[in-house]
C-alpha positions as CSV (number, residue, x, y, z in Angstrom):
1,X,-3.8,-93.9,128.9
2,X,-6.6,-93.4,126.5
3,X,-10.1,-92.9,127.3
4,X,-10.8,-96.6,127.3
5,X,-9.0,-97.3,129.9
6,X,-5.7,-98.6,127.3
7,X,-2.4,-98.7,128.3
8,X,-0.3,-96.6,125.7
9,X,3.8,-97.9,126.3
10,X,6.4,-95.3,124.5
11,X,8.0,-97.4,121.4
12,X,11.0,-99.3,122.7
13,X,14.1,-100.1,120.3
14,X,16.2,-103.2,121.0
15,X,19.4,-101.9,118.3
16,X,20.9,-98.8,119.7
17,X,22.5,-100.0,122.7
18,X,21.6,-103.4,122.2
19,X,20.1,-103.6,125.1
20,X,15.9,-102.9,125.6
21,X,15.9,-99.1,125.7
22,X,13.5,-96.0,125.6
23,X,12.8,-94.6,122.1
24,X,12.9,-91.1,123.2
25,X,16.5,-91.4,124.5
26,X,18.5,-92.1,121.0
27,X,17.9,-90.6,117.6
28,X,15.4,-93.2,116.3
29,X,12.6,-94.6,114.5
30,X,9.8,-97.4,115.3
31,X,8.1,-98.5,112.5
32,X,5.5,-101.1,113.5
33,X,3.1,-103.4,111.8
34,X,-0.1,-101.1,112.6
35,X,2.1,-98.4,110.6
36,X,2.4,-100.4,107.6
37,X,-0.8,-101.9,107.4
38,X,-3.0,-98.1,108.2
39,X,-0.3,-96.7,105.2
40,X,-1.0,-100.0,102.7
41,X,2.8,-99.6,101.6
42,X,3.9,-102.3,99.1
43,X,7.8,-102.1,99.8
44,X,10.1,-101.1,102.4
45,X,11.1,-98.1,100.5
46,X,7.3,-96.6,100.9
47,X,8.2,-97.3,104.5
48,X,11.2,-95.5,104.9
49,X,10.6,-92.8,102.7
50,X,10.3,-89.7,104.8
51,X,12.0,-90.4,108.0
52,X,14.3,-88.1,109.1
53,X,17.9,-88.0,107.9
54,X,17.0,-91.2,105.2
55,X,17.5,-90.5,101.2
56,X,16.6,-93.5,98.9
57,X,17.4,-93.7,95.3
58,X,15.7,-96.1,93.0
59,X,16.2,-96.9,89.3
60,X,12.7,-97.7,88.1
61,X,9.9,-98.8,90.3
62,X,9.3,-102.0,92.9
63,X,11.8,-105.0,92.2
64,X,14.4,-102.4,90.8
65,X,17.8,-101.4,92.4
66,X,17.7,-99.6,95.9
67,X,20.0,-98.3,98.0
68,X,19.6,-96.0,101.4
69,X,21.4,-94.0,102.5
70,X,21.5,-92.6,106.3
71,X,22.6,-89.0,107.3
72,X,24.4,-88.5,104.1
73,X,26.9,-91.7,104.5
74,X,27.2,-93.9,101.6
75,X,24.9,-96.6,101.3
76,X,27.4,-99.3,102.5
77,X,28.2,-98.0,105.4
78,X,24.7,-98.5,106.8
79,X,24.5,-101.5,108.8
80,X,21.0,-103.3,108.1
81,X,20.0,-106.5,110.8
82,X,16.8,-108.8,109.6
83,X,16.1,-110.5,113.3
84,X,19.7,-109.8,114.6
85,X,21.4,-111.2,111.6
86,X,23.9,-109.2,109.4
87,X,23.0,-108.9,105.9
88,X,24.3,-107.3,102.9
89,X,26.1,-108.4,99.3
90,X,29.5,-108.7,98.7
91,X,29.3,-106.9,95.5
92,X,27.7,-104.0,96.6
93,X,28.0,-103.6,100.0
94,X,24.6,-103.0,101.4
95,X,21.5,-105.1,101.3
96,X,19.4,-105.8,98.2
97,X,16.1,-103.6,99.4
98,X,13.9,-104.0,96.4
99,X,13.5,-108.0,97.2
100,X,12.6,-107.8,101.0
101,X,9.5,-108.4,101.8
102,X,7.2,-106.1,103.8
103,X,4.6,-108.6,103.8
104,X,6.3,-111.1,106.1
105,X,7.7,-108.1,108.6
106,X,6.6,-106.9,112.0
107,X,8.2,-103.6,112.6
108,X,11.4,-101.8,111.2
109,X,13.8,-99.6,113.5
110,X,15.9,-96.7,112.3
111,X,19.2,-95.4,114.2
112,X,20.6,-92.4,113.1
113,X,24.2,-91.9,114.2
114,X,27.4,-93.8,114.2
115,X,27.3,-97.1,116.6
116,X,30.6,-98.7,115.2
117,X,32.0,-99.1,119.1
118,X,28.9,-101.1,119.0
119,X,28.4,-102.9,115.9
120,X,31.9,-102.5,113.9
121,X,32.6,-100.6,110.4
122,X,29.4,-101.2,109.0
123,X,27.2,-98.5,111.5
124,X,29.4,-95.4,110.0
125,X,25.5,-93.7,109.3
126,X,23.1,-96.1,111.5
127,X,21.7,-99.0,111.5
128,X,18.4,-100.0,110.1
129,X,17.1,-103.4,112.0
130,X,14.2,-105.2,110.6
131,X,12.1,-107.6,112.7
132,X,10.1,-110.4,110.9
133,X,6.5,-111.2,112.1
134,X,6.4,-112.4,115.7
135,X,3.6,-114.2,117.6
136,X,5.3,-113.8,120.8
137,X,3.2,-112.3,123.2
138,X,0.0,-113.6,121.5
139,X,-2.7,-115.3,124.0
140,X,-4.1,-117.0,120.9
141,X,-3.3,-120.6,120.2
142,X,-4.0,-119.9,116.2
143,X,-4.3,-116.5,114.1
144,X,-5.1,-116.9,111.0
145,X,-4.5,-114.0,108.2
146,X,-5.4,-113.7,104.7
147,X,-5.0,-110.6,102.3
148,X,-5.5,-110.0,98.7
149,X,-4.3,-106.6,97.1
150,X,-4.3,-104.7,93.8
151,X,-3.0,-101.9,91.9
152,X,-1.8,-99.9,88.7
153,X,0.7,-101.1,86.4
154,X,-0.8,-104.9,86.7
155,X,0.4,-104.8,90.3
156,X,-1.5,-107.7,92.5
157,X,-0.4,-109.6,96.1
158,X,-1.8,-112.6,98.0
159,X,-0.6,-113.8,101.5
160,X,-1.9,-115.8,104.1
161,X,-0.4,-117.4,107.3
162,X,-1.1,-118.7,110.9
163,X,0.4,-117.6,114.5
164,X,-0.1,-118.4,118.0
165,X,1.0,-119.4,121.4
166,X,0.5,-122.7,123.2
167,X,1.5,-122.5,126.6
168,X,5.2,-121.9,126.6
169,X,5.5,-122.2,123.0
170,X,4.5,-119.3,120.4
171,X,4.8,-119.6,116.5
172,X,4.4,-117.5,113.1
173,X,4.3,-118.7,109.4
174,X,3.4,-116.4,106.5
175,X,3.6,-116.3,102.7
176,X,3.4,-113.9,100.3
177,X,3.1,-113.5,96.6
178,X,3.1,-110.2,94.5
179,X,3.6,-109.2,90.7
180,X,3.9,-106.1,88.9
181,X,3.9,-105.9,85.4
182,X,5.5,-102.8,86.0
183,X,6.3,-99.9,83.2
184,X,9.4,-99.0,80.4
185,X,11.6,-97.8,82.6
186,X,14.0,-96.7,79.9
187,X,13.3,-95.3,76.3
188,X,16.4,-95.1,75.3
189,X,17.5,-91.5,75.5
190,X,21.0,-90.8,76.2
191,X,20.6,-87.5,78.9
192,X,18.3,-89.9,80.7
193,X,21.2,-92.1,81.9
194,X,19.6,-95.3,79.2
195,X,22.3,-96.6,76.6
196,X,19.6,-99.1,75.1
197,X,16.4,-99.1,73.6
198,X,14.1,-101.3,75.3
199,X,10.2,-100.6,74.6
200,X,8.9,-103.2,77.0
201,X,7.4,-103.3,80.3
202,X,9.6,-103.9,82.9
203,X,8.1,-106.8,85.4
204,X,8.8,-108.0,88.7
205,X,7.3,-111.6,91.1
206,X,8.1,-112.3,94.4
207,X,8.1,-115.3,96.5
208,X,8.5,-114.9,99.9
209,X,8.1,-116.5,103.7
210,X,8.8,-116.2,107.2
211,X,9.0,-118.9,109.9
212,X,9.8,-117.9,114.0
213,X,9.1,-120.0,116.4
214,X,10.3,-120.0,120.2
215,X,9.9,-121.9,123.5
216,X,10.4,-120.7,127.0
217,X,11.8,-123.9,129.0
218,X,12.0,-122.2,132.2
219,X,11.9,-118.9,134.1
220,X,15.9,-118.6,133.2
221,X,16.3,-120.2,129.7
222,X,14.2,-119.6,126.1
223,X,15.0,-120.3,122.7
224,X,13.8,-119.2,119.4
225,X,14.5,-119.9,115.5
226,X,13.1,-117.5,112.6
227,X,14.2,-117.7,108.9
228,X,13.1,-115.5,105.9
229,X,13.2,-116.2,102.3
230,X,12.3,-113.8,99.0
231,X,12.8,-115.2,95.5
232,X,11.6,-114.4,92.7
233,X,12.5,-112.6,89.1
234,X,12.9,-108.8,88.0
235,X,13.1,-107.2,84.6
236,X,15.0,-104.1,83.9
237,X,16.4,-102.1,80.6
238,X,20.2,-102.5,80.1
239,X,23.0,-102.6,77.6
240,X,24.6,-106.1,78.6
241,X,21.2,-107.9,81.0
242,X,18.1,-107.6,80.6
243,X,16.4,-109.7,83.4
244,X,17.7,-111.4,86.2
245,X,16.5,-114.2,89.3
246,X,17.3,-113.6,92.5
247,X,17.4,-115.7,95.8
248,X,17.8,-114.6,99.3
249,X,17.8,-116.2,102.9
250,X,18.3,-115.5,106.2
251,X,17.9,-117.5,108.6
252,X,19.2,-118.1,112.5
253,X,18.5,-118.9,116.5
254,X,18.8,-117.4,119.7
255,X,19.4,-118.7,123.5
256,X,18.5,-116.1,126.3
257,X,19.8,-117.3,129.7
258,X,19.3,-115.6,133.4
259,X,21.6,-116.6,134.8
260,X,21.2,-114.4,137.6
261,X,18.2,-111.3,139.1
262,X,20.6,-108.9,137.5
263,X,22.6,-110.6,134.8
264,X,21.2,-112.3,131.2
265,X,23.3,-114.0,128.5
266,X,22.3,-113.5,125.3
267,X,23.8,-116.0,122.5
268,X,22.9,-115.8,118.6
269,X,24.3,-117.1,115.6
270,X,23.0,-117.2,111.9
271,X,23.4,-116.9,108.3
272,X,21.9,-114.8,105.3
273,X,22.6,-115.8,101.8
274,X,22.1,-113.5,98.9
275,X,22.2,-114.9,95.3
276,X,21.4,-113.2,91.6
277,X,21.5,-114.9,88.3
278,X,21.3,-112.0,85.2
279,X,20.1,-112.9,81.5
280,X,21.0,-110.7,78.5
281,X,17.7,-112.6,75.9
282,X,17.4,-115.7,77.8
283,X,21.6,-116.0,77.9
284,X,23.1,-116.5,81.3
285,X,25.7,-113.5,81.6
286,X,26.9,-113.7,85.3
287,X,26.1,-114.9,88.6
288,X,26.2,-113.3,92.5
289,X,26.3,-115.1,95.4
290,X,27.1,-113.4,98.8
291,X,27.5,-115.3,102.7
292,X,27.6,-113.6,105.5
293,X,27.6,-115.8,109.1
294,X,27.3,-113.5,112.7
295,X,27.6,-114.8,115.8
296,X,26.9,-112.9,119.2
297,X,27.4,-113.3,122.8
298,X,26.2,-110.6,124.9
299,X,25.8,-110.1,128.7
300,X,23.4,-107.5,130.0
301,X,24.0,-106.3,133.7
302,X,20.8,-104.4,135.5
303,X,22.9,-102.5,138.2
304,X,19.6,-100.4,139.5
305,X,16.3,-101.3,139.6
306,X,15.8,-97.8,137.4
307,X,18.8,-99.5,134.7
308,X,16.7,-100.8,131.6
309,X,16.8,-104.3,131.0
């Protein structure tokens, strides 16, 4: 408790035993909107970098090729969840981390370890769960937020939404926009990795959006929607594409039943979509487009009052 009379709660993580649980007890990291607003980080990258047993490797700024990796495991074999909902592309393997948003997300957890027996193939390293922005909770019926941001390298962002709760019902909507004229990435020296010569600045834009909205019918039964869109263009320095639009989307529910004092059903479905379009001087030179559909059912069973639920 802190000297004004606040209640402090320990962080709790909802991914490693996909139940409610403890921080302290697993090998994990809460990373919560306070955290990303008192740092001002631009990109999930900024928000991961640092945090035990996490390496990131990027190939020329924000917008640019990502990829994590999570106690030395390759980067596909780290399983990342945006509200539940596996994502990742098909060409790759993992998920394209230079185009999500940290403008339209509420907190990010990290699990270090293997949780295949819980989660399949894909949790070899950990899993890495993000959670859009969520007015549940709120005793507000509208919230209303507005930011405007700057930087080097031509680098600006807007974004603006509204979120509340009216009696059993709570909602969120946000949208962002950033751009960053960004820097030559590449000059076009061979030990450097670069098989082109490209003297030009290497931009980036963003579109992005969040939508969660949930109702609590009764005592026993809610249900709640979210969604999660980021589109935009990115340029980069290469031998056969030069720039490239990308689209991606994520979207899904969730029905939460009690049926009984000691036993909820959890049921959740959805869908993300990731799509990329490359140009080599305006010509079209090859298209991506990943689908990925989950669906979960999940009882919980509270055998001891002391048993987290």
């Amino acid at each position: 408790m802190h000297a004004d009379n606040t209640l402090v709660f320990s962080p709790l993580t909802v991914t490693a035993t996909r139940n409610q649980q403890n921080s302290r007890l697993v090998s994990s990291t809460l990373i919560n909107r306070q955290d990303i607003e008192r740092k001002q980080l631009n990109s999930i990258e900024q928000a991961l970098r640092g945090i035990a047993g996490i390496n990131i490797v990027n190939n020329g700024g924000l917008g640019k090729n990502t990829s994590v990796f999570l106690r030395g495991t390759e980067s596909d074999h780290v399983l990342v969840l945006i509200d539940g909902v596996r994502t990742g592309s098909a060409t790759t393997g993992g998920a394209a981390w230079q185009h999500l948003p940290i403008s339209e997300i509420e907190s990010i957890e990290v699990i270090r370890g293997p949780k295949s027996s819980l989660y399949g193939a894909d949790a070899i390293g950990g899993i890495i769960h993000i959670h859009t922005r969520n007015a549940a909770g709120s005793t507000s019926a509208i919230n209303p937020v507005i930011a405007v941001g700057g930087g080097n390298y031509g680098h600006y962002k807007l974004e603006g939404g509204v979120s509340g709760a009216v009696d059993r019902a709570w909602y969120n909507a946000h949208l962002s926009y950033q751009a960053n004229e960004g820097f030559n990435s590449c000059a076009g020296a061979l030990n450097y990795g670069c098989f082109t010569n490209e003297p030009d600045r290497d931009g980036y834009q963003n579109y992005s959006g969040t939508l969660r909205s949930g109702y609590q019918f009764t005592d026993w039964l809610s249900l709640e929607g979210h969604a999660l869109y980021s589109g935009g263009e990115t340029e980069f320095d290469g031998s056969f594409v030069n720039e490239g639009d990308f689209a991606q989307l994520v979207y899904g529910g969730k029905v939460t039943i009690q049926a009984l004092e000691f036993w909820r059903i959890e049921l959740s479905g959805g869908e993300s979509r990731d799509g990329s379009t490359n140009y080599l001087n305006g010509v079209k030179q090859s298209i991506f487009d990943t689908q990925r559909v989950s669906f979960s059912a999940l009882n919980n069973f509270s055998l001891a009052a002391e048993h987290f639920r």
